[in-house]
N, CA, C and O atoms as a Maestro MAE file, in Angstrom:
{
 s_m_m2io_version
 :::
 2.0.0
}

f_m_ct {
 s_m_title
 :::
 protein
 m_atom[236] {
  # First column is atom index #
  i_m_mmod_type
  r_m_x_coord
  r_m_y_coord
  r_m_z_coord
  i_m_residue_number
  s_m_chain_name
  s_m_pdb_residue_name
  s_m_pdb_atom_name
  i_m_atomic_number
  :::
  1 25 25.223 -74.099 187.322 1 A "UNK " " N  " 7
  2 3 24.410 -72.917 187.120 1 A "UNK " " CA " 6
  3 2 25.326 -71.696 187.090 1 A "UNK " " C  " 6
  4 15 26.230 -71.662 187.924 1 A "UNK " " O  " 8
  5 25 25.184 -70.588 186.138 2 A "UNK " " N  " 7
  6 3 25.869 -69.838 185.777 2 A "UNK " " CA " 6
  7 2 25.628 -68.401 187.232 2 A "UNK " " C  " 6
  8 15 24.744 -68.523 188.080 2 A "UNK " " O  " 8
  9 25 26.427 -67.399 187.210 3 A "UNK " " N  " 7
  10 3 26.701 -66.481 188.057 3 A "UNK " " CA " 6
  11 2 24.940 -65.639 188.221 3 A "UNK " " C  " 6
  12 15 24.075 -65.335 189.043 3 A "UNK " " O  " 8
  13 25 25.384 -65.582 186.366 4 A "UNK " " N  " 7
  14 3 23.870 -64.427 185.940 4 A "UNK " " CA " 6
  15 2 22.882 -65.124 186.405 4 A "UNK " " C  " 6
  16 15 21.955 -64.423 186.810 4 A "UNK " " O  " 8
  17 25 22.680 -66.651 186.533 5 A "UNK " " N  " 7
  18 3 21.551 -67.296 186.310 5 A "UNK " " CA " 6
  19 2 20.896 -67.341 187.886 5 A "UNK " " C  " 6
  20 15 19.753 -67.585 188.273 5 A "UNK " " O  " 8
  21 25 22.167 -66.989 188.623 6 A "UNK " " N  " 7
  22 3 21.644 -66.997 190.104 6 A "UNK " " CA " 6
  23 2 21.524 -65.682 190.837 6 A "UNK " " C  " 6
  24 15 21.806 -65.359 191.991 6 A "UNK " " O  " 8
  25 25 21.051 -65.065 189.875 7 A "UNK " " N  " 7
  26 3 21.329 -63.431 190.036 7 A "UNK " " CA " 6
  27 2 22.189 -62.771 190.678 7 A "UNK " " C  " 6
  28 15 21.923 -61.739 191.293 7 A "UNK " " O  " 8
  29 25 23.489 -63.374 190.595 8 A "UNK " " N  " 7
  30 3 24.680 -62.392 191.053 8 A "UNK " " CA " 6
  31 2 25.551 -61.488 189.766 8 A "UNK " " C  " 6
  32 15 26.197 -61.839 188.778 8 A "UNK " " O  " 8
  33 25 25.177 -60.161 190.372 9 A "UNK " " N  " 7
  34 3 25.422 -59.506 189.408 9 A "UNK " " CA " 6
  35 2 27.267 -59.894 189.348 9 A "UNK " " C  " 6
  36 15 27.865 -60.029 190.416 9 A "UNK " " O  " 8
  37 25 28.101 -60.057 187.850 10 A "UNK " " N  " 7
  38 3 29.162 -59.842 187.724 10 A "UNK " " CA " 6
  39 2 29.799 -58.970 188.114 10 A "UNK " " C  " 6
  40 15 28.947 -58.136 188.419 10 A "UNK " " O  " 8
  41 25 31.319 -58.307 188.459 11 A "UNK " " N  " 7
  42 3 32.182 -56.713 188.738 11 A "UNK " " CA " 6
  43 2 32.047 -56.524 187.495 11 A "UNK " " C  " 6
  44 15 31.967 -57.284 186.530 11 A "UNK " " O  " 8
  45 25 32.029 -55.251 187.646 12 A "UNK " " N  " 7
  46 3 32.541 -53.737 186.791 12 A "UNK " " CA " 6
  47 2 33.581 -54.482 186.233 12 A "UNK " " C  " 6
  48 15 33.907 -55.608 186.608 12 A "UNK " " O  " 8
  49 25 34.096 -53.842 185.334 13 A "UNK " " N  " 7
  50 3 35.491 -54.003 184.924 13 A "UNK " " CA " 6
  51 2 36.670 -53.095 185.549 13 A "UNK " " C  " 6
  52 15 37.858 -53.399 185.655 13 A "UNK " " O  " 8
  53 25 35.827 -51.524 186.055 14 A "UNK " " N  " 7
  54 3 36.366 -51.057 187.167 14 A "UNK " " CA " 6
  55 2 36.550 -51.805 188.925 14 A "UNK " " C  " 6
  56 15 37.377 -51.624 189.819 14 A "UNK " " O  " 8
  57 25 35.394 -52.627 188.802 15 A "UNK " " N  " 7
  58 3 36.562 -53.114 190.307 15 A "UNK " " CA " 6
  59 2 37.259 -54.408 190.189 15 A "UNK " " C  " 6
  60 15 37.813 -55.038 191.089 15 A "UNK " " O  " 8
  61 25 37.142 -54.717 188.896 16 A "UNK " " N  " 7
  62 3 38.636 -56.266 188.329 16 A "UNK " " CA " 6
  63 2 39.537 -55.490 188.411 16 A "UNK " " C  " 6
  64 15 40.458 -55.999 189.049 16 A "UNK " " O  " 8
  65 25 39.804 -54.252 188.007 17 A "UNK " " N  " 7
  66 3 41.270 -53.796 187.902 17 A "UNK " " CA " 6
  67 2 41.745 -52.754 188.623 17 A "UNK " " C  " 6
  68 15 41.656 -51.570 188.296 17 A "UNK " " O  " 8
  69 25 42.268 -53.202 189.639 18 A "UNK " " N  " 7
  70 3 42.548 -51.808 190.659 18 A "UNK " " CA " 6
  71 2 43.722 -51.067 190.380 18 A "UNK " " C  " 6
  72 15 44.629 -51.684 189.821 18 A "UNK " " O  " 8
  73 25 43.940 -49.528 190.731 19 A "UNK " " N  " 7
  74 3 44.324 -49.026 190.616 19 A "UNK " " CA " 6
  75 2 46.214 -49.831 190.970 19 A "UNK " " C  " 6
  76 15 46.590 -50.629 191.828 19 A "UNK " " O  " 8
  77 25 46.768 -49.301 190.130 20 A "UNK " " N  " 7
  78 3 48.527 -49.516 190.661 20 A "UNK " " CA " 6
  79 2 49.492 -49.269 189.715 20 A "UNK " " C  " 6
  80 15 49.609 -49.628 188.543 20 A "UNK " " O  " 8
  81 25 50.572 -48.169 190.894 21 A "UNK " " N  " 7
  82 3 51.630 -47.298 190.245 21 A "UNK " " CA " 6
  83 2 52.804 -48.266 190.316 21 A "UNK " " C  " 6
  84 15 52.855 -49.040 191.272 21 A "UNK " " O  " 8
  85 25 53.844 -48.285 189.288 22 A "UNK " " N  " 7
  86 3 54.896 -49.163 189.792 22 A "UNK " " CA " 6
  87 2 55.786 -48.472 188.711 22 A "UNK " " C  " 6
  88 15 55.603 -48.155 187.536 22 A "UNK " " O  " 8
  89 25 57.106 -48.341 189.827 23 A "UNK " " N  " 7
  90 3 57.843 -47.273 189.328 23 A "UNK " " CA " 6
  91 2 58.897 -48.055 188.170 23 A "UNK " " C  " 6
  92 15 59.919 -48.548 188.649 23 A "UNK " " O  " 8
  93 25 58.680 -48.184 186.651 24 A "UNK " " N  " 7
  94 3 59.087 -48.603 185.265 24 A "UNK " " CA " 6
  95 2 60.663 -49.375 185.472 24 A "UNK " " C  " 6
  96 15 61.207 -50.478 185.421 24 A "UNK " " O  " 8
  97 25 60.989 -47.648 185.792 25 A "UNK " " N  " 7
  98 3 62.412 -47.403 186.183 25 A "UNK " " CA " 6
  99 2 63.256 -48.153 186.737 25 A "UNK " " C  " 6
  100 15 64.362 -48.351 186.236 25 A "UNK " " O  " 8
  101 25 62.793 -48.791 188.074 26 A "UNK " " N  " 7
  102 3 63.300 -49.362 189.084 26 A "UNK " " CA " 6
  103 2 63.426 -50.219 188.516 26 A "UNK " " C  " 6
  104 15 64.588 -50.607 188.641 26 A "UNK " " O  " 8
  105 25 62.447 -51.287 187.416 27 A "UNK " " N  " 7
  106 3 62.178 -52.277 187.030 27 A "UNK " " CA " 6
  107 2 63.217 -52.795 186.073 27 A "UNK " " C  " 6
  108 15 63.886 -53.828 186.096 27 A "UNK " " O  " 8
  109 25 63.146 -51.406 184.899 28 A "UNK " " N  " 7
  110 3 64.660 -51.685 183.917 28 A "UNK " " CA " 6
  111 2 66.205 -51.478 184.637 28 A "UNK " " C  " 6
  112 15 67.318 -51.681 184.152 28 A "UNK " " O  " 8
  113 25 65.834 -51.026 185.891 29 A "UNK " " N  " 7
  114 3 67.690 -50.985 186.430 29 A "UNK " " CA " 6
  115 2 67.862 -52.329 186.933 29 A "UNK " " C  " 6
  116 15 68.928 -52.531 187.514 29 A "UNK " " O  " 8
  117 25 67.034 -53.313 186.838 30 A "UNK " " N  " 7
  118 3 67.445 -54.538 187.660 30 A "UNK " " CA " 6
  119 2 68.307 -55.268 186.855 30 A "UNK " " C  " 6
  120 15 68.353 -55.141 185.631 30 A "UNK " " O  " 8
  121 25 69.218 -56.279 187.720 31 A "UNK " " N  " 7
  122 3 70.473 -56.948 187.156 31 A "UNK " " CA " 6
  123 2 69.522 -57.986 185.256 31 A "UNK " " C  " 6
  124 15 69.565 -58.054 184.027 31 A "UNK " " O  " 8
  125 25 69.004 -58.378 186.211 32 A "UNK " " N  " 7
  126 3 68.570 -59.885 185.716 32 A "UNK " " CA " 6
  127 2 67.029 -60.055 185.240 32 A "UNK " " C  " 6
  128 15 66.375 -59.053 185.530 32 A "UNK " " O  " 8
  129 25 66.219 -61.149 184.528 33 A "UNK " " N  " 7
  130 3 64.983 -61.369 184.991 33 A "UNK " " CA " 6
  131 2 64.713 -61.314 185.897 33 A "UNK " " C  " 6
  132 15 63.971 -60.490 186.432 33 A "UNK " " O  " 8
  133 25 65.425 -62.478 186.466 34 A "UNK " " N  " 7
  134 3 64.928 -62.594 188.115 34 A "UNK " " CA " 6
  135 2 64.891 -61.815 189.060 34 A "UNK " " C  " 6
  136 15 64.007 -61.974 189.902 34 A "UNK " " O  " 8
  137 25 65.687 -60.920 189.173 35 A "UNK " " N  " 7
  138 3 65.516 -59.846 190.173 35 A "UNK " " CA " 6
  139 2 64.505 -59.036 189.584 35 A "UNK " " C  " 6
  140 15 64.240 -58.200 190.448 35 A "UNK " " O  " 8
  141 25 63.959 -58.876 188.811 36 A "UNK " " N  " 7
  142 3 62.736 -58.018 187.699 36 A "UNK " " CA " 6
  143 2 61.752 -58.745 188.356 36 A "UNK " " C  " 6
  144 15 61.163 -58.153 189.260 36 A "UNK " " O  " 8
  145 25 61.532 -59.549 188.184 37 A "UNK " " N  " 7
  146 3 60.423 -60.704 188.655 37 A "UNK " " CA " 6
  147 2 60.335 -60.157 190.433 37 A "UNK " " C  " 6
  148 15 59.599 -59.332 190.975 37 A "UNK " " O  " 8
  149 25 61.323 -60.947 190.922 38 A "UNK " " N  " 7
  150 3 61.017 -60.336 192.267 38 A "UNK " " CA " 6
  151 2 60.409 -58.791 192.602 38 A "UNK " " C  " 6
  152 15 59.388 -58.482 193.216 38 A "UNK " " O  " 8
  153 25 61.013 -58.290 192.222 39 A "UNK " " N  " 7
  154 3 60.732 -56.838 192.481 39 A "UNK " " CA " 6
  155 2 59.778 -56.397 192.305 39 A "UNK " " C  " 6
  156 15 59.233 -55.565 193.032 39 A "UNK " " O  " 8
  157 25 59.189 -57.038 190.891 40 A "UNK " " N  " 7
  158 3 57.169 -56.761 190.219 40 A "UNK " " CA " 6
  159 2 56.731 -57.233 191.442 40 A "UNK " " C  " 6
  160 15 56.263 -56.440 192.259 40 A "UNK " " O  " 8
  161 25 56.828 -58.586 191.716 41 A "UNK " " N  " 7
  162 3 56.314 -59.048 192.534 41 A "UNK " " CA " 6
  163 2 55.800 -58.449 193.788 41 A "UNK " " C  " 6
  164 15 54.634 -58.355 194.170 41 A "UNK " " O  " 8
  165 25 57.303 -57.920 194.562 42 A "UNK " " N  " 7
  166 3 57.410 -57.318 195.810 42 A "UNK " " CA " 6
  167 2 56.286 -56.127 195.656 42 A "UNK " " C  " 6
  168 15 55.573 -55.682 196.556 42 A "UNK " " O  " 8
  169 25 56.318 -55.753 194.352 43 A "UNK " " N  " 7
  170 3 55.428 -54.269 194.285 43 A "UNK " " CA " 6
  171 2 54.273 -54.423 194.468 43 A "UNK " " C  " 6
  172 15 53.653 -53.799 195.329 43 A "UNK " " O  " 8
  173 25 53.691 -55.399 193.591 44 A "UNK " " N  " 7
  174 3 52.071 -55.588 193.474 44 A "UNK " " CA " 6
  175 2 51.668 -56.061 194.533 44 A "UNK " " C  " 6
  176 15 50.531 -55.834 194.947 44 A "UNK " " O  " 8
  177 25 52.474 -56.757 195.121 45 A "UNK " " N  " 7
  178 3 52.090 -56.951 197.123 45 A "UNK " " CA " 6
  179 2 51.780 -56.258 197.696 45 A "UNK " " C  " 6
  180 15 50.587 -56.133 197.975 45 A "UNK " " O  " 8
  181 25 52.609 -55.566 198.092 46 A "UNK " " N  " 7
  182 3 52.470 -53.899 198.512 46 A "UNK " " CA " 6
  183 2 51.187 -53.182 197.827 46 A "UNK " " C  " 6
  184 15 50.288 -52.516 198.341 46 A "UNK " " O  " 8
  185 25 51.407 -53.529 196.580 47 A "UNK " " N  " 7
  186 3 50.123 -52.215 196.096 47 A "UNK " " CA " 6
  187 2 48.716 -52.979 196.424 47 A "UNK " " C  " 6
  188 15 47.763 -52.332 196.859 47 A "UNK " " O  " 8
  189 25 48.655 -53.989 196.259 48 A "UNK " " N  " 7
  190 3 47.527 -54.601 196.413 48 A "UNK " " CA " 6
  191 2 47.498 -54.691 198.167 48 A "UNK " " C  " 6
  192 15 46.342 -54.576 198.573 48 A "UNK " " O  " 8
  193 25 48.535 -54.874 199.298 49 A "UNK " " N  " 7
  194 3 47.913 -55.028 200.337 49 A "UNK " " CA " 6
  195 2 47.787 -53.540 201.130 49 A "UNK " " C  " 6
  196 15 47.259 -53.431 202.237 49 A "UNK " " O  " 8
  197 25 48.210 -52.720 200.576 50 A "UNK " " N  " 7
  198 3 48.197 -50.957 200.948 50 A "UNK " " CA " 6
  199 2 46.198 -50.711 200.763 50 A "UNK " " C  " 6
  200 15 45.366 -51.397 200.169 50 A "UNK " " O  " 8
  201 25 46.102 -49.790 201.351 51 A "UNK " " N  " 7
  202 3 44.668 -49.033 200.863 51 A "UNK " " CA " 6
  203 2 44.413 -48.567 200.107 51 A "UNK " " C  " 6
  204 15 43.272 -48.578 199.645 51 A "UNK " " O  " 8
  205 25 45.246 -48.030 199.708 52 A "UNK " " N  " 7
  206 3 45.878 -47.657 197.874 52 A "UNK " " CA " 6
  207 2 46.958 -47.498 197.477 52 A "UNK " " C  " 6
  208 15 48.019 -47.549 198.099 52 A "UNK " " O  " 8
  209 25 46.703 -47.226 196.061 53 A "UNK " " N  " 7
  210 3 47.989 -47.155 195.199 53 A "UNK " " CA " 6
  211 2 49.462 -46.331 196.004 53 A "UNK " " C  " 6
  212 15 49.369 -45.309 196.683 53 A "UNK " " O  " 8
  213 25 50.078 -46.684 195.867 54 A "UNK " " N  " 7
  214 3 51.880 -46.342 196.040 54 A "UNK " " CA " 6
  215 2 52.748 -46.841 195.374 54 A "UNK " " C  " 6
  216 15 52.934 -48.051 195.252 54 A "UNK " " O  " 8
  217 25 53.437 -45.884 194.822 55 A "UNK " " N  " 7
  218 3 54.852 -46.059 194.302 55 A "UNK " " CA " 6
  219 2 55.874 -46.977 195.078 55 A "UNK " " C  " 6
  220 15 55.875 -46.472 196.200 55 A "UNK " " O  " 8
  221 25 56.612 -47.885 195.098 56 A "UNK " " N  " 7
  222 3 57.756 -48.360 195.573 56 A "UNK " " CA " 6
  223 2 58.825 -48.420 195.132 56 A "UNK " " C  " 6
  224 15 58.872 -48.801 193.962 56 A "UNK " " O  " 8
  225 25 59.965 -48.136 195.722 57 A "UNK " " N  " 7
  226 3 61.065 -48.147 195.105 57 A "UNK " " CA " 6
  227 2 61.941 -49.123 195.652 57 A "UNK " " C  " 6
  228 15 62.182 -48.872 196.832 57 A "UNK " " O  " 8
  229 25 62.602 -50.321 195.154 58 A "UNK " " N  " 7
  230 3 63.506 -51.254 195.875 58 A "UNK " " CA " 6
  231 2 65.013 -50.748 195.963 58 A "UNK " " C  " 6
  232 15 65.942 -51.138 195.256 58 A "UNK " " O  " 8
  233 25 65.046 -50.109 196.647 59 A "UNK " " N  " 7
  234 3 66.975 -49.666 196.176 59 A "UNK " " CA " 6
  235 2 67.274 -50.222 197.763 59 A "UNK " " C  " 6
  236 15 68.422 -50.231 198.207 59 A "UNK " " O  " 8
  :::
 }
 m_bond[235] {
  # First column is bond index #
  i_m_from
  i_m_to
  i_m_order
  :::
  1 1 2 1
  2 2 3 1
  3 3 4 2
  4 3 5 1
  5 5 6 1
  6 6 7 1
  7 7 8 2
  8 7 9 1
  9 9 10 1
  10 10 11 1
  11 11 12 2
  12 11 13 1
  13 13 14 1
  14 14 15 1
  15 15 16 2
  16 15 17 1
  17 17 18 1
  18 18 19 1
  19 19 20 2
  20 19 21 1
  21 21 22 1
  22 22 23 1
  23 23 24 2
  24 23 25 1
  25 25 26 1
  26 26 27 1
  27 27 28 2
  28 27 29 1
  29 29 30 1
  30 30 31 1
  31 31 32 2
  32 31 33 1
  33 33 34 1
  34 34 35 1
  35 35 36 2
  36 35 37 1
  37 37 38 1
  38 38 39 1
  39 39 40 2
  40 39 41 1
  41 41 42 1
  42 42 43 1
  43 43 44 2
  44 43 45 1
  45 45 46 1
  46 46 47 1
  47 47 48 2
  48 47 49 1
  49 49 50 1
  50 50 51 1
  51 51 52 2
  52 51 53 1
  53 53 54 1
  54 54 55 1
  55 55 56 2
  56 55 57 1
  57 57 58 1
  58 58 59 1
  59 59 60 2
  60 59 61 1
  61 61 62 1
  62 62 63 1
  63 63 64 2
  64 63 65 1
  65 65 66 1
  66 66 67 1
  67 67 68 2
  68 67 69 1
  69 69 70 1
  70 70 71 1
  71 71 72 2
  72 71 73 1
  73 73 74 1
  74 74 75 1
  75 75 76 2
  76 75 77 1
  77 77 78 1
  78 78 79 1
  79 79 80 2
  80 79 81 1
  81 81 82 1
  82 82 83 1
  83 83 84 2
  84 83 85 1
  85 85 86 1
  86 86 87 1
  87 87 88 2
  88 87 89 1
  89 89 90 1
  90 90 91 1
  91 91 92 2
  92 91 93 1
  93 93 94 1
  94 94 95 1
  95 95 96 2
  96 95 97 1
  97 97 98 1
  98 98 99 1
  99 99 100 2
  100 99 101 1
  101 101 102 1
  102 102 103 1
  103 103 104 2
  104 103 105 1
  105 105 106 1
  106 106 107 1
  107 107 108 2
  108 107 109 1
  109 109 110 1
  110 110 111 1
  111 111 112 2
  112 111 113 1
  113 113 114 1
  114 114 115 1
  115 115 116 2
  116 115 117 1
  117 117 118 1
  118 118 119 1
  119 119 120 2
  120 119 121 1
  121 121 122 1
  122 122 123 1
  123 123 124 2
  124 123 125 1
  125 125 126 1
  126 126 127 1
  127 127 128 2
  128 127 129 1
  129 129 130 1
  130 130 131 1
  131 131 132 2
  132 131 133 1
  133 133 134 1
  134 134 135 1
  135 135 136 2
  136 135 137 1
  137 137 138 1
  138 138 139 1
  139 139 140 2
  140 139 141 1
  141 141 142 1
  142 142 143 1
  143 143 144 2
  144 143 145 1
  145 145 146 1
  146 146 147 1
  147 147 148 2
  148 147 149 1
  149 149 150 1
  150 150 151 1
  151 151 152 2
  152 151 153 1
  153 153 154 1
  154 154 155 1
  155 155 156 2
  156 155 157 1
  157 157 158 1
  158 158 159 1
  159 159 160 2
  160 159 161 1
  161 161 162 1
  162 162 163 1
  163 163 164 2
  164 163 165 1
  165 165 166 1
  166 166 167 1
  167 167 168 2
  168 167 169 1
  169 169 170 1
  170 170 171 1
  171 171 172 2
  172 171 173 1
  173 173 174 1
  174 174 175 1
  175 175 176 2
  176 175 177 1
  177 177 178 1
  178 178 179 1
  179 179 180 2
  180 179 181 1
  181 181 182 1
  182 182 183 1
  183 183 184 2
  184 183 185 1
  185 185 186 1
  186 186 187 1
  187 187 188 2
  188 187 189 1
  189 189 190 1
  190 190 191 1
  191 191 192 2
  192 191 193 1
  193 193 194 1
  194 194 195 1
  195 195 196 2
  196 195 197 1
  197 197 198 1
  198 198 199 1
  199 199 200 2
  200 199 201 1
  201 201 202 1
  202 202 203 1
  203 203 204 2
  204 203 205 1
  205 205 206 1
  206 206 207 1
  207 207 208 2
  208 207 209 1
  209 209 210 1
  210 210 211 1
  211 211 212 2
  212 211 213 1
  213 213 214 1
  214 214 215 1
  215 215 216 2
  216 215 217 1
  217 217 218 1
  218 218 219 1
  219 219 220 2
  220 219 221 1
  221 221 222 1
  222 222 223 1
  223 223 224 2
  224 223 225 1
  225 225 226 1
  226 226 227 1
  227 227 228 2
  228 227 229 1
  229 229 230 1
  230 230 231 1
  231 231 232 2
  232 231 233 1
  233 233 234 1
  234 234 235 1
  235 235 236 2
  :::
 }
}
């Protein structure tokens, strides 16, 4: 049985996508993929386990 069918309304498309800053910059100075990868990573952690949005910077 589908979501609608059990009357739960679906999210917004505003609360699927939460707010988050992530500083570009930091991202293109990294050595490698992999350290790119980590670092997205490390961010959206942070941004997602913060109360809100913040910038991080890994230096």
């Amino acid at each position: 049985m589908l979501a609608c069918e059990q009357g739960i309304k679906p999210p917004s498309p505003e609360e699927e996508m939460p707010e988050v800053e992530i500083d570009i910059d930091d991202l293109l100075d990294a050595a490698n993929e992999e350290e790119r990868a980590l670092k997205l990573q490390v961010m959206l952690f942070y941004n997602f386990k913060s109360e809100g949005p913040e910038v991080m910077h890994l230096d």
